[in-house]
NUMAR-333124 format. One record per residue (C-alpha): residue number from 1; chain; residue in three letters; x, y, z. Coordinates in Angstrom, 2 decimals, always signed. Example, Ala and Ser with C-alpha at 12.3 -4.5 7.8 and 13.67 -1.06 7.14 Angstrom:
<recs>
    i  ch   aa        X        Y        Z
    1   A  ALA   +12.30    -4.50    +7.80
    2   A  SER   +13.67    -1.06    +7.14
</recs>
This chain:
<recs>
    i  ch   aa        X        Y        Z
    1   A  UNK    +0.00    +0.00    +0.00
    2   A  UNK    +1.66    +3.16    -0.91
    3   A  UNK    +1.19    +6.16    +0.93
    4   A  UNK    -1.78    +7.84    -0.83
    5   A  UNK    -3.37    +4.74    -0.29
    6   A  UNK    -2.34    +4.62    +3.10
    7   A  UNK    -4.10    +8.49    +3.55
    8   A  UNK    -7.03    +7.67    +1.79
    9   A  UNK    -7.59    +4.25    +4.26
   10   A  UNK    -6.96    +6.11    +7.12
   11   A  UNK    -9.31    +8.81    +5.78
   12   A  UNK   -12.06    +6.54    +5.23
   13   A  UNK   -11.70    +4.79    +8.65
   14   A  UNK   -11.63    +7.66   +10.09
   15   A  UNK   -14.95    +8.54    +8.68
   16   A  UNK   -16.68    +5.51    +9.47
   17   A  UNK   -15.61    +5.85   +13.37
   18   A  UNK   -17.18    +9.52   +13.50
   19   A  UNK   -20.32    +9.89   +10.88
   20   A  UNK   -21.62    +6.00   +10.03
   21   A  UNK   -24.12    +6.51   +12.85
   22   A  UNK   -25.25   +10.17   +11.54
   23   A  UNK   -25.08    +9.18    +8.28
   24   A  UNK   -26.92    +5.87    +8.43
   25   A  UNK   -29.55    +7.91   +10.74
   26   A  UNK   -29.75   +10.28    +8.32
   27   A  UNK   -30.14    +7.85    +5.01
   28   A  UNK   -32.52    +5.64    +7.19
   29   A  UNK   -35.24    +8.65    +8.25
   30   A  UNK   -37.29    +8.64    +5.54
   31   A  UNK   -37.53    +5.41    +4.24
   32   A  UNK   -36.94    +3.59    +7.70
   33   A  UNK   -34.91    +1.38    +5.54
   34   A  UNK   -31.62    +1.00    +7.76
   35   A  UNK   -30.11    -2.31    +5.79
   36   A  UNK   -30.62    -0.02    +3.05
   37   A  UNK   -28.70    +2.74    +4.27
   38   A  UNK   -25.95    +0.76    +5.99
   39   A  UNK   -25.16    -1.02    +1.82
   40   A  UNK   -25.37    +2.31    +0.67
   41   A  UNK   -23.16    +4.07    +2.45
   42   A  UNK   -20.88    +0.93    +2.34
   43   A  UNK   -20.92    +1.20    -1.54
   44   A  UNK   -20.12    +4.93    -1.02
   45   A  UNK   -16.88    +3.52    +1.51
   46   A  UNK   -15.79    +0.90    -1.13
   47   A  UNK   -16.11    +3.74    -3.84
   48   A  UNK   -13.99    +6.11    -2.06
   49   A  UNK   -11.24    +3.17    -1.18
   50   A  UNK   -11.00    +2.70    -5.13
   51   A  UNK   -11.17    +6.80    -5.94
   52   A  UNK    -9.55    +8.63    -2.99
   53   A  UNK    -5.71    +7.51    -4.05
   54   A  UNK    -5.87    +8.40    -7.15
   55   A  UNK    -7.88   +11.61    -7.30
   56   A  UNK    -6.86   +12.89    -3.49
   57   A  UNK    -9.22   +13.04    -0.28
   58   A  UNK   -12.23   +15.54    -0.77
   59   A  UNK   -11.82   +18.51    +1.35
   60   A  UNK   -15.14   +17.20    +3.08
   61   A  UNK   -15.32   +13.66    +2.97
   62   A  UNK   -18.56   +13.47    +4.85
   63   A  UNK   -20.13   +15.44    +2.28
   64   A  UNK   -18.63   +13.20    -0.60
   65   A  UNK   -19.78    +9.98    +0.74
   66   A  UNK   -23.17   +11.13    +1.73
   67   A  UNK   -23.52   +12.25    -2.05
   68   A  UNK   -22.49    +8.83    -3.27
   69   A  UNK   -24.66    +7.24    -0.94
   70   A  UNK   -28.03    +9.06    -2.06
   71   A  UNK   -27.45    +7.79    -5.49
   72   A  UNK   -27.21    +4.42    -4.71
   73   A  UNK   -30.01    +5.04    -2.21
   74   A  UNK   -32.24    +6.95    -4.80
   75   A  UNK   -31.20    +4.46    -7.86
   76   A  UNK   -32.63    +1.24    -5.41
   77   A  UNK   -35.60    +3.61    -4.05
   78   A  UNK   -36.57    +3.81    -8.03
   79   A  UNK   -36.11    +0.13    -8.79
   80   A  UNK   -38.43    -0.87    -5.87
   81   A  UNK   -40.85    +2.33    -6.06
   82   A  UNK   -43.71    +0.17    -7.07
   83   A  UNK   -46.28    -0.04    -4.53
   84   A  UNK   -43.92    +1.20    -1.26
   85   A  UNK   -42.53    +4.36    -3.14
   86   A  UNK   -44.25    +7.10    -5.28
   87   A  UNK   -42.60    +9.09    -7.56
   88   A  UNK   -43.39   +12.68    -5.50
   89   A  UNK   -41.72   +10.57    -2.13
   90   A  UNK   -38.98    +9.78    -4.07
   91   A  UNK   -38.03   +13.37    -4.96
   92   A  UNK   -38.41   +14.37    -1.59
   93   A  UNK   -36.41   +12.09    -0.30
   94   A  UNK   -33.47   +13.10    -2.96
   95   A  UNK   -34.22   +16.82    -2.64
   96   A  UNK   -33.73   +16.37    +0.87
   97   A  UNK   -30.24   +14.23    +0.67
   98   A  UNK   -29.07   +16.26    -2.28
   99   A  UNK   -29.54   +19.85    +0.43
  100   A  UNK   -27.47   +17.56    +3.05
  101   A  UNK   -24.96   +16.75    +1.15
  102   A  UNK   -24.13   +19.96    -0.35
  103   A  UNK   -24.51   +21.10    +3.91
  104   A  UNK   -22.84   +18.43    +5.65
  105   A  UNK   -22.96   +20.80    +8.83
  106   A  UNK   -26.80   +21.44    +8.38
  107   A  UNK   -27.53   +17.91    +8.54
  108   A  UNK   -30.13   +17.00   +11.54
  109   A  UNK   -28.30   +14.03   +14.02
  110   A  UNK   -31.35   +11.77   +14.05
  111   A  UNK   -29.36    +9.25   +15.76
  112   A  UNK   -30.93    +8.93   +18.81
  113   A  UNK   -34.18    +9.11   +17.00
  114   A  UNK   -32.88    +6.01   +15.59
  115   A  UNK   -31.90    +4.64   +18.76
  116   A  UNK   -35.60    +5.03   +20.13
  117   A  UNK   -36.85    +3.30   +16.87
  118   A  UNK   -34.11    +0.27   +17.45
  119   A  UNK   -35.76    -0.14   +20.62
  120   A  UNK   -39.08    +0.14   +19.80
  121   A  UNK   -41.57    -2.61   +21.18
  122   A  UNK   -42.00    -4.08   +17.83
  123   A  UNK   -38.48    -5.31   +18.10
  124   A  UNK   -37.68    -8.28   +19.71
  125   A  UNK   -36.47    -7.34   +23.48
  126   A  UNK   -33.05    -9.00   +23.33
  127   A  UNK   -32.01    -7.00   +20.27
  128   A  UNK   -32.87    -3.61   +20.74
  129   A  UNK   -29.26    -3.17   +22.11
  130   A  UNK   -27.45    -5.35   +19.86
  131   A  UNK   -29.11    -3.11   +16.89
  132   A  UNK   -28.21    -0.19   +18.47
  133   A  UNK   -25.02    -0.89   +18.75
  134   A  UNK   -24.56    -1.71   +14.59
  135   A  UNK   -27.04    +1.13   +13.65
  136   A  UNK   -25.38    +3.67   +15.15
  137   A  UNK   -21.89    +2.31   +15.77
  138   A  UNK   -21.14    +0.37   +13.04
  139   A  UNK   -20.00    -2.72   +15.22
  140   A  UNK   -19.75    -5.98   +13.65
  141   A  UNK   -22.21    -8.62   +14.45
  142   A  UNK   -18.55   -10.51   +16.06
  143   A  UNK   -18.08    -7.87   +18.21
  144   A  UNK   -21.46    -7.42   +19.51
  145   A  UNK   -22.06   -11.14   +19.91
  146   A  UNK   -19.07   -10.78   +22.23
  147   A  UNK   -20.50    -8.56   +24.43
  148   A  UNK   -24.01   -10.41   +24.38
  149   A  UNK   -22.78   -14.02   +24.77
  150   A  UNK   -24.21   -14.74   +21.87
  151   A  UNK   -22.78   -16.75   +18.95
  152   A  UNK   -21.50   -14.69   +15.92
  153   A  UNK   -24.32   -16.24   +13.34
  154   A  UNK   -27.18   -16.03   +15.41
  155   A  UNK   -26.54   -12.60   +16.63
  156   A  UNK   -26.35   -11.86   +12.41
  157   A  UNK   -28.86   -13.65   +11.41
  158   A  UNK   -31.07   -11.31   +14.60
  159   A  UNK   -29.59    -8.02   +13.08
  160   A  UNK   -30.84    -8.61    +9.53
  161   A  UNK   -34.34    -9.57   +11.07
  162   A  UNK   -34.48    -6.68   +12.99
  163   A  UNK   -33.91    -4.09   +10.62
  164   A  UNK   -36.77    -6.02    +8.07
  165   A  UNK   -38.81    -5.08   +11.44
  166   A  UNK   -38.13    -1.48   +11.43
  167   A  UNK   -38.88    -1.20    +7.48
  168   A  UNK   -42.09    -3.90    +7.83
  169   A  UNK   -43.76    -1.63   +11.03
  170   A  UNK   -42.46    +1.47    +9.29
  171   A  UNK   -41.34    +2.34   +12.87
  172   A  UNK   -40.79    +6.38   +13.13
  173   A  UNK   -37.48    +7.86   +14.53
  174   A  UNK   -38.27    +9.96   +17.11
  175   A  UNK   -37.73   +10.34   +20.98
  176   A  UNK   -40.99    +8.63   +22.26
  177   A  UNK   -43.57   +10.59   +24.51
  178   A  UNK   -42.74    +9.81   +28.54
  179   A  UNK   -45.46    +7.19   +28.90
  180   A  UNK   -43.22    +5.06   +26.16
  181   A  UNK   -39.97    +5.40   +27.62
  182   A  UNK   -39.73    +3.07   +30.46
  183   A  UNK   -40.38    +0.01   +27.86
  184   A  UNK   -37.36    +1.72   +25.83
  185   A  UNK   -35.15    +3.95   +27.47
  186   A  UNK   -33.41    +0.51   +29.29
  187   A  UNK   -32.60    -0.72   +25.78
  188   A  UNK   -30.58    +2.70   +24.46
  189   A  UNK   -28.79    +2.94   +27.80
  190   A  UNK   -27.77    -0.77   +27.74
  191   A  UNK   -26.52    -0.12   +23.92
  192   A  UNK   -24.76    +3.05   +25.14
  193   A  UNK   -22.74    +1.75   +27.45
  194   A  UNK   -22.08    -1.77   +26.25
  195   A  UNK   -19.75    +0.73   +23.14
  196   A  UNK   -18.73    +2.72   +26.11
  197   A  UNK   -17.30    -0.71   +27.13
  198   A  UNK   -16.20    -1.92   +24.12
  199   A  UNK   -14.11    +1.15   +23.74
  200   A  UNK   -12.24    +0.80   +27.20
  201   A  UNK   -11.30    -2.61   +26.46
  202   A  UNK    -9.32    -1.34   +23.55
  203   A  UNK    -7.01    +0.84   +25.63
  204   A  UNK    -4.49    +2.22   +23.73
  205   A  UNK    -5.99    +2.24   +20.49
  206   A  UNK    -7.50    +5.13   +18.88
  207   A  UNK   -10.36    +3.38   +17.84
  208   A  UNK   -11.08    +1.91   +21.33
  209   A  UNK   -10.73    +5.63   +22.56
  210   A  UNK   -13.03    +7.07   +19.79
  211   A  UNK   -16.10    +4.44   +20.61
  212   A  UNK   -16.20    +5.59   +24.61
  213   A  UNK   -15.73    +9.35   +23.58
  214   A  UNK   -18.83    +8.27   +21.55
  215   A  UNK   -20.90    +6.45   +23.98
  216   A  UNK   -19.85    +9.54   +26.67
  217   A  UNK   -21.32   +11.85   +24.55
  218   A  UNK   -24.46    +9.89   +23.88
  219   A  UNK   -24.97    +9.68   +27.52
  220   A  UNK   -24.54   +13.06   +27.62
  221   A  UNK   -26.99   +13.86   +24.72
  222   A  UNK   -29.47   +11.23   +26.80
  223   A  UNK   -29.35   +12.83   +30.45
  224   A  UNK   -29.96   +16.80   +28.73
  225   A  UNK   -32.80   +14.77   +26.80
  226   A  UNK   -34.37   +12.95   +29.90
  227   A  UNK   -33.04   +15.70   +33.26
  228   A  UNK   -35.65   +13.42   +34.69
  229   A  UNK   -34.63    +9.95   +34.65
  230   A  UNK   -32.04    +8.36   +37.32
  231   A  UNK   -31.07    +5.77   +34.95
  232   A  UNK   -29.47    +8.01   +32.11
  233   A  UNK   -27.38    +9.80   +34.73
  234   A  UNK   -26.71    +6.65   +36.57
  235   A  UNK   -25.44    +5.35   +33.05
  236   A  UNK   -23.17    +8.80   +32.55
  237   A  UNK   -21.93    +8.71   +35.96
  238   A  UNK   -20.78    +5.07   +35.89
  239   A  UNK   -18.61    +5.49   +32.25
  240   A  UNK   -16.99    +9.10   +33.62
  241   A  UNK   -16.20    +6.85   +37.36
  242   A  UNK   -14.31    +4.55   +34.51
  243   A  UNK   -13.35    +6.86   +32.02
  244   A  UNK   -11.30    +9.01   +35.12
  245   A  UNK    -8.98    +6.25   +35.53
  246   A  UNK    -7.71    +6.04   +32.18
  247   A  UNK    -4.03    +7.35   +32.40
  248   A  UNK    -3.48    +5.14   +35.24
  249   A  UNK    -4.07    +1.83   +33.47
  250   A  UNK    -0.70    +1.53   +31.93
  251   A  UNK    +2.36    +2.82   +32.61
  252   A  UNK    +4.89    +4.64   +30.55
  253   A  UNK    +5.57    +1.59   +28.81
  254   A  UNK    +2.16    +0.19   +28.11
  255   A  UNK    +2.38    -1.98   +30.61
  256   A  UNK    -1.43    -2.91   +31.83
  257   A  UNK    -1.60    -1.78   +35.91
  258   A  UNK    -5.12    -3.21   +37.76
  259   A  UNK    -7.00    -0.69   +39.64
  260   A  UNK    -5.93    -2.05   +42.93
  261   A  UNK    -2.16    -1.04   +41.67
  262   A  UNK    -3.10    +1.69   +39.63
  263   A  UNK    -1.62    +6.03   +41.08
  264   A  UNK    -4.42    +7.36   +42.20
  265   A  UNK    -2.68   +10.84   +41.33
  266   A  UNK    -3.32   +10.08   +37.67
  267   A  UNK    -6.93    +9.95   +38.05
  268   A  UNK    -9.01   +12.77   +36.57
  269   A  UNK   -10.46   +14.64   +39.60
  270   A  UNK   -12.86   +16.75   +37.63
  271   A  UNK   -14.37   +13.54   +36.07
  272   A  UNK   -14.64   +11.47   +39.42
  273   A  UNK   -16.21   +14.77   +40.94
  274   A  UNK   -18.99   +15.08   +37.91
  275   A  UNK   -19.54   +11.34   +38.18
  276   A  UNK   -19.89   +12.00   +42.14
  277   A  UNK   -22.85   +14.89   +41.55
  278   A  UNK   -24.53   +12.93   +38.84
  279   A  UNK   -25.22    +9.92   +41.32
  280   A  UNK   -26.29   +12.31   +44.22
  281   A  UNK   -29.05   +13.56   +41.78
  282   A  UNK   -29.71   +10.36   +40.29
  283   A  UNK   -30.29    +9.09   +43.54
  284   A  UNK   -32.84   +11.68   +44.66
  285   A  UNK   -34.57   +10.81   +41.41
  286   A  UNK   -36.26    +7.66   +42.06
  287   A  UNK   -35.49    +3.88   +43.24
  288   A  UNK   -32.32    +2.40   +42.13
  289   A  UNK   -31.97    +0.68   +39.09
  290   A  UNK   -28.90    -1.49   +37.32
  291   A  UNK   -26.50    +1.86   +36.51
  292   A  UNK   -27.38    +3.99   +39.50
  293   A  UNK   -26.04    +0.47   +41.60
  294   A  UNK   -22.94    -0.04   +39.12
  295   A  UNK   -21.76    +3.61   +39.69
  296   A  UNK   -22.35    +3.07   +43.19
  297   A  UNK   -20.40    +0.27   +43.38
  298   A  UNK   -17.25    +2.66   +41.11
  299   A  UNK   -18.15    +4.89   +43.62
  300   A  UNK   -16.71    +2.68   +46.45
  301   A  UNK   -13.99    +1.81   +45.37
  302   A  UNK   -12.77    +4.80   +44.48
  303   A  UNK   -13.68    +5.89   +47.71
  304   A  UNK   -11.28    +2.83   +48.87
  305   A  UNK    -8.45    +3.77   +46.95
  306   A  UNK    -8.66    +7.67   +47.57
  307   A  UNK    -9.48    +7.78   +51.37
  308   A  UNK    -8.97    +4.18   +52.63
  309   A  UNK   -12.70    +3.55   +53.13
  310   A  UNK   -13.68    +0.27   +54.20
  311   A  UNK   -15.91    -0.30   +51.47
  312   A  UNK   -15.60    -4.19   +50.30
  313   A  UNK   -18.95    -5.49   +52.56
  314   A  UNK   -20.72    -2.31   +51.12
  315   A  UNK   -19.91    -3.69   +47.74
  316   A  UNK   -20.86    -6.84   +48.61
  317   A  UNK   -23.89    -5.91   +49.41
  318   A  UNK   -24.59    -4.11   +46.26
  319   A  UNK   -23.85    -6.47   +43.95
  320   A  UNK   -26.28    -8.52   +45.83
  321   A  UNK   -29.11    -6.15   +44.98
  322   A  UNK   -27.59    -6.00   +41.56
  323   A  UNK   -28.02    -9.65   +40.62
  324   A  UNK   -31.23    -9.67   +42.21
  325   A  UNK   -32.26    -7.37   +39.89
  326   A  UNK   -30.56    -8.53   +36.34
  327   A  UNK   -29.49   -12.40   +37.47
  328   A  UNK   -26.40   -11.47   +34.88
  329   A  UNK   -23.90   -14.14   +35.42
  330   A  UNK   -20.83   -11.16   +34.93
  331   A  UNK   -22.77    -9.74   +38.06
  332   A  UNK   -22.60   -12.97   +39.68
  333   A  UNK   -18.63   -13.40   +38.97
  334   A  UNK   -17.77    -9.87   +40.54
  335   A  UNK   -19.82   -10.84   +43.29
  336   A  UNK   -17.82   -13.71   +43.76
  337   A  UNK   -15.03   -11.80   +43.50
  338   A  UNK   -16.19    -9.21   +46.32
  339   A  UNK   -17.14   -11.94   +48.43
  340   A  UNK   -13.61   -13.33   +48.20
  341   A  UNK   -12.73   -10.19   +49.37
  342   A  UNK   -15.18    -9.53   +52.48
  343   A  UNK   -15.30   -13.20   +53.56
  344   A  UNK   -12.05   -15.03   +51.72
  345   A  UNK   -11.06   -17.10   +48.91
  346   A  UNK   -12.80   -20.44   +50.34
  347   A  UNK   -15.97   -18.16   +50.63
  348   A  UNK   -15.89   -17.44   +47.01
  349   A  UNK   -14.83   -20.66   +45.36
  350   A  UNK   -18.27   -22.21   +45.74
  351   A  UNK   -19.58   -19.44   +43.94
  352   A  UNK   -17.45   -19.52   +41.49
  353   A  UNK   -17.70   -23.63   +40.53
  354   A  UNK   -21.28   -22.71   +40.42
  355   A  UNK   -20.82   -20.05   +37.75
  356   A  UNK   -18.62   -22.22   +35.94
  357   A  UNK   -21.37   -24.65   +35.22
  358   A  UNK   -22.93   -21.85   +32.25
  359   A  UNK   -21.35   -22.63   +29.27
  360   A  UNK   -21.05   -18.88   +28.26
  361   A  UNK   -18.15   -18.68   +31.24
  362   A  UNK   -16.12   -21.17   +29.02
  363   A  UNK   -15.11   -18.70   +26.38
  364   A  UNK   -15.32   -15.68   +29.04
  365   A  UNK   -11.83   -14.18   +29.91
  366   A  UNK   -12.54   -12.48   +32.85
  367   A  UNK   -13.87   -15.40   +34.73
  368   A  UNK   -10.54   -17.52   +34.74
  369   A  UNK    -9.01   -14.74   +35.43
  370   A  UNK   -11.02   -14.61   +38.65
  371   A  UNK   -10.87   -18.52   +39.15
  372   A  UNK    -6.89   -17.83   +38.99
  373   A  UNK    -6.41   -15.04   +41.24
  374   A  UNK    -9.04   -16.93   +43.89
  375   A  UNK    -7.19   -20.04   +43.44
  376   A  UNK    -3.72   -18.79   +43.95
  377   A  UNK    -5.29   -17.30   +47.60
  378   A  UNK    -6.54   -21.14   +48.48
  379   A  UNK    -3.19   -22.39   +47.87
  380   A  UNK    -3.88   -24.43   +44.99
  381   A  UNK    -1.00   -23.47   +43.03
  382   A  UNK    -1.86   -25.87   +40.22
  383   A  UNK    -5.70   -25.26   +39.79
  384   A  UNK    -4.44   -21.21   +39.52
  385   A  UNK    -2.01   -21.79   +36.95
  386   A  UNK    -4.70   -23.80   +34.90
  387   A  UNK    -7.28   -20.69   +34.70
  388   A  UNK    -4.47   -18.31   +34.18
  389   A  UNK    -3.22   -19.46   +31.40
  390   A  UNK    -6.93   -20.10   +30.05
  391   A  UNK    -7.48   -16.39   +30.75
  392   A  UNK    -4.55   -15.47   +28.74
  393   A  UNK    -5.62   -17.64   +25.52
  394   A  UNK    -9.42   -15.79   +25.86
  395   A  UNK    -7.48   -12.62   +25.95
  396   A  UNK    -6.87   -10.12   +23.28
  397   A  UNK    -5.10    -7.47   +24.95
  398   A  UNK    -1.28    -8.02   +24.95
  399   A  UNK    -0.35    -6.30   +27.99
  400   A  UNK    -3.07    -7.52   +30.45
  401   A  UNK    -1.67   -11.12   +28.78
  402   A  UNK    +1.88   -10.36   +29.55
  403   A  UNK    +0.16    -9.63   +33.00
  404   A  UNK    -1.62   -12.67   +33.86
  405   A  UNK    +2.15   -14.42   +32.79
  406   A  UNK    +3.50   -12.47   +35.53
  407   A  UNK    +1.14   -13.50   +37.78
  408   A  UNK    +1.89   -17.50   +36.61
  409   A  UNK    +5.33   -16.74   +36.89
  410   A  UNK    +5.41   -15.73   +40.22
  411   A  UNK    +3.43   -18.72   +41.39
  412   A  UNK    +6.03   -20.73   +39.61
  413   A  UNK    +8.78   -18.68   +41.53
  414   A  UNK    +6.76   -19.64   +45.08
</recs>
């Protein structure tokens, strides 16, 4: 690849990571065709791959691909306008993306519109989220069946079902009235912050940086939306309680440090302190729900780390209201891992052999990781070594796997 190839990649990429979800909102509005949008706009991405390195990067690529984009979008709008399209919807519609394109800046974000419509009741419950998350994203069905525990096919095979749904029920994007929202509003935040998460396991990479910018500002966009509802500022509280510790989770060298390792001097004050004021009002909004307890729970510990609070049976305690109120089996294993914690290592073995009897925790990093470090407290040297090096074949991230070595090493050592 030479190097205007190189540009015009980067470019592109680029692109995708910032506008897909504005532009596929935008594409998607009228029509509510969003499979239709998504292959236009990845004709429009293919097209500029092939043009860009020979005839230079427009000087506003957003504008250039949302120009290709409506032509293939118009040119399969007037093969199918029989019966669905008429001829005066059709010139709307074009009208409409031609003005866009020629004002990329003018262009209305509609993407949380769209979020409301992925979520809509006429979608199947369990992939509101997952559609959310490709919609507006751009995440692969891999990566989202990741985050689901959900194999790669069915989770595509979902997606593509979903998105007939939208077209079929000709759902509308818009921000539903308040006597909608609690059968919706769980679905966007769960979307919002499984990117957010997405994005902080990809420390170090810009694109892993990009996605939680993203899903922070989405929050954000949600709680000046909704001032009303605990949950959206339980969800923005919880990724900036996260998000704050960022520069201490590697050192200089990349290296990955875990929290209860990590300089607490390195740790942005003025997002802990937001995150601290959001809870406080999203508590005096109304009974907890999942987010309000997760940032609770960050809460803690950084009240642990920062002051030397006491705060492990606290945490305890809310996990236990957590998994009484989702039964989520990653719930379960940081319970386990808190009880450990409060009550020991033999305390939270049981717990953890029970886990281990879902089949989703076979493929699931984080919980040999767990088994390891619980093991290595019991003494058994052996069974620790097993789930470490388990954890380290699940994982993708080089320095937390040149981590967990360290940690086998050291039980090697004695």
């Amino acid at each position: 690849m030479n190097i205007r190839d190189d540009e015009a990649a980067r470019t592109a990429e680029r692109v995708a990571r910032e506008s897909y979800g504005r532009l596929v909102a935008y594409l998607s509005a009228r029509t509510r065709d969003v499979a239709g949008a998504e292959d236009a706009l990845a004709e429009a991405f293919a097209t500029a791959l092939r043009l860009w390195p020979a005839d230079g990067v427009p000087d506003n690529p957003d504008a250039w691909l949302l120009t290709v984009a409506r032509r293939r979008q118009t040119d399969a709008l007037r093969r199918n306008k029989t019966r669905k399209v008429g001829e005066e919807h059709l010139m709307l519609i074009s009208d409409e993306l031609e003005a866009a394109a020629a004002n990329p800046d003018d262009i209305p974000d509609r993407r949380l519109g769209l979020m409301f419509a992925c979520a809509h009741p006429a979608i199947e419950r369990g992939m509101r989220a997952p559609l959310i998350l490709q919609t507006i994203l751009g995440l692969t069905a891999i990566d989202i069946a990741a985050a689901f525990l959900i194999s790669p096919a069915t989770m595509g095979q979902r997606l593509v079902r979903a998105k007939a749904r939208i077209k079929e029920a000709g759902i509308p994007f818009r921000v539903p009235d308040r006597q909608e929202l609690p059968d919706r509003l769980d679905a966007v935040l769960d979307a919002v912050y499984a990117a957010y998460a997405k994005g902080w396991t990809e420390i170090g990479e810009a694109q892993g940086n990009a996605l939680s910018s993203e899903a922070i500002w989405l929050g954000r966009l949600l709680v000046g939306l909704l001032p009303d509802e605990p949950e959206a500022k339980g969800m923005l509280a919880l990724m900036l309680y996260t998000e704050a510790r960022r520069a201490a989770r590697r050192t200089a060298d990349g290296a990955y440090v875990p929290l209860d390792a990590q300089n607490t001097r390195l740790w942005d004050s003025w997002q802990l302190n937001l995150a601290e004021d959001l809870l406080r009002q999203a508590n005096a909004g109304g009974p907890s729900g999942r987010y309000q307890i997760e940032a609770a729970i960050q809460s803690a510990h950084m009240a642990r780390r920062l002051h030397g609070a006491a705060t492990w049976p606290a945490i305890l305690q809310l996990y236990d209201h957590l998994f009484a109120l989702t039964t989520s089996p990653v719930v379960a294993l940081n319970r386990a891992a808190a009880l450990s914690e409060v009550e020991g290592p033999a305390a939270a073995l049981p717990a953890l052999d029970a886990l281990g009897v879902d089949p989703r925790m076979n493929d699931y990093q984080p919980y040999w990781a767990a088994r390891g470090h619980v093991l290595a407290q019991t003494g058994d040297k052996s069974g620790a070594i097993e789930a470490l090096t388990l954890a380290i074949g699940l994982s993708s991230d080089s320095a937390v796997r040149a981590w967990l070595r360290q940690r086998i090493q050291a039980l090697q050592d004695g």
